[in-house]
C-alpha positions as CSV (number, residue, x, y, z in Angstrom):
1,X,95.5,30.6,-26.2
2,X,91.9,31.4,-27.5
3,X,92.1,33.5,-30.5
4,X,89.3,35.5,-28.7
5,X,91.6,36.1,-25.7
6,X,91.3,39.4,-23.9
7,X,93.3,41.0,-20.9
8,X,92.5,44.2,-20.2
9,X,94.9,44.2,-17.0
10,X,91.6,43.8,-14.5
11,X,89.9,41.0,-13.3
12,X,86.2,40.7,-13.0
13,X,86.4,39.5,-9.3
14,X,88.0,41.9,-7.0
15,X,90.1,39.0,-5.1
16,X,90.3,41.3,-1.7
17,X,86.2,41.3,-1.7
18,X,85.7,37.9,-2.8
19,X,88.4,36.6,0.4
20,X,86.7,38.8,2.9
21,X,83.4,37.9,1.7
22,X,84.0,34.0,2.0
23,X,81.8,33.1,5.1
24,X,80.2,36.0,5.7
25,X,76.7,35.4,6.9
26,X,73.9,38.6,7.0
27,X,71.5,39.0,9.6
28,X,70.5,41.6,12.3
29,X,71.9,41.2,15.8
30,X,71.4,43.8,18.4
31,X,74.4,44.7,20.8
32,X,76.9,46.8,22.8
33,X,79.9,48.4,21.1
34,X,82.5,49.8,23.1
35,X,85.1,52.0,21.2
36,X,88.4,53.5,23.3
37,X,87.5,56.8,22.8
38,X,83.5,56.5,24.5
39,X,82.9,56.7,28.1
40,X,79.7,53.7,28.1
41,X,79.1,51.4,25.3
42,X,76.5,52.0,22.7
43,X,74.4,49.8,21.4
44,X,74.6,48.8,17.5
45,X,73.0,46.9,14.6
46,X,75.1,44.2,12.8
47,X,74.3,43.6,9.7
48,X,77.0,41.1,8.7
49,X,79.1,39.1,10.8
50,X,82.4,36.4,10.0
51,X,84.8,35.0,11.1
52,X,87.5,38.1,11.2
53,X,85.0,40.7,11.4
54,X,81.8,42.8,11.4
55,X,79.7,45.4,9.8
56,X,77.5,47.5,12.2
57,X,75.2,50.4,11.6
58,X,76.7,53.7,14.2
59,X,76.0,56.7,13.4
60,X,79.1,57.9,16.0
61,X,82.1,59.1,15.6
62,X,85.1,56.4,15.0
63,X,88.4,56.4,13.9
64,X,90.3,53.8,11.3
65,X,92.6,52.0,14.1
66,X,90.3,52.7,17.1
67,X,90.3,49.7,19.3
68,X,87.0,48.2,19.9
69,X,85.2,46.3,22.0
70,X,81.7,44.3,20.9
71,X,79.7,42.0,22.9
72,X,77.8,39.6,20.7
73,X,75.2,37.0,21.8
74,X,76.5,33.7,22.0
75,X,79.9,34.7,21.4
76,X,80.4,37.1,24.1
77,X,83.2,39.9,24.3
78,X,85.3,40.4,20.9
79,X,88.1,43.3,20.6
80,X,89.4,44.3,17.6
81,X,90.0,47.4,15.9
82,X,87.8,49.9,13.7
83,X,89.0,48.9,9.9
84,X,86.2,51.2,7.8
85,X,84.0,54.0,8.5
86,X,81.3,55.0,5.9
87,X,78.4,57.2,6.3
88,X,76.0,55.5,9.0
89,X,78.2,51.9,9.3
90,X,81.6,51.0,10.2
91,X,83.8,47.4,9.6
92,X,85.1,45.6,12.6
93,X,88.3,43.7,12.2
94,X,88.3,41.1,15.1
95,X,91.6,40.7,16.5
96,X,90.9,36.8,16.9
97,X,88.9,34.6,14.9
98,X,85.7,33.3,15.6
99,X,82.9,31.0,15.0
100,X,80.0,33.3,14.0
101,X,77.4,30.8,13.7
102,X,77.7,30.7,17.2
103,X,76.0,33.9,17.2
104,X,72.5,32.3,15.2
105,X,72.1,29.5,17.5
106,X,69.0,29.7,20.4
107,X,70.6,31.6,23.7
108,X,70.0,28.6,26.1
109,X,66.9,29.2,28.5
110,X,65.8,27.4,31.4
111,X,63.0,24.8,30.9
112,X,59.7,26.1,32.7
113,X,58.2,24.3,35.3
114,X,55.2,22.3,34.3
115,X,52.4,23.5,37.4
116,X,51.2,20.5,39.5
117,X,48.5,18.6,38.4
118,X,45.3,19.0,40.7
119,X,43.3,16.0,41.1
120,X,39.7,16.9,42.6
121,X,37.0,14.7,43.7
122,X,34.0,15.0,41.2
């Protein structure tokens, strides 16, 4: 042991975080949240998505252990349930995993239809 050794009985890295944290990605999504205890979805900002979960601005009301609903692009329909609620965000805890770079790549469109070329006599 180093003669400089020190425990203190904490850790630097709060192991909880550091877990949840692996694979999160940040961005800004736009889409529809549906919670139990609403009559139509609403729509909401995620800020942070990953594979077990999500962190959305809503400024509603929700309850820890509400079921949820959220419909994000490229993913489609998630449930899960309502894990956090602070002032102006709430945490998502997906009740199946998923890929969220799913959610980052191009929404497929159709190709456009190049116009006829018009060939005119000069």
């Amino acid at each position: 042991m180093d003669q400089f050794s020190y425990s203190d009985g904490f850790t630097s890295t709060d192991t909880a975080a550091a877990s949840r944290d692996g694979g999160r990605d940040s961005l800004l999504l736009v889409a529809p949240l549906k919670l139990d205890s609403m009559a139509v979805p609403v729509t909401v900002r995620i800020r942070n998505l990953s594979s077990g979960g999500l962190m959305a601005e809503f400024a509603g009301r929700a309850d820890i252990g509400d079921a949820a609903e959220v419909n994000v692009r490229g993913i489609g329909p998630i449930a899960g349930r309502v894990a956090w609620v602070a002032e102006g965000r709430m945490g998502i805890a997906f009740d199946r995993e998923i890929d969220p770079k799913r959610a980052r790549k191009p929404v497929a469109v159709p190709p456009r239809k190049a116009a006829p070329i018009q060939r005119g006599i000069l």
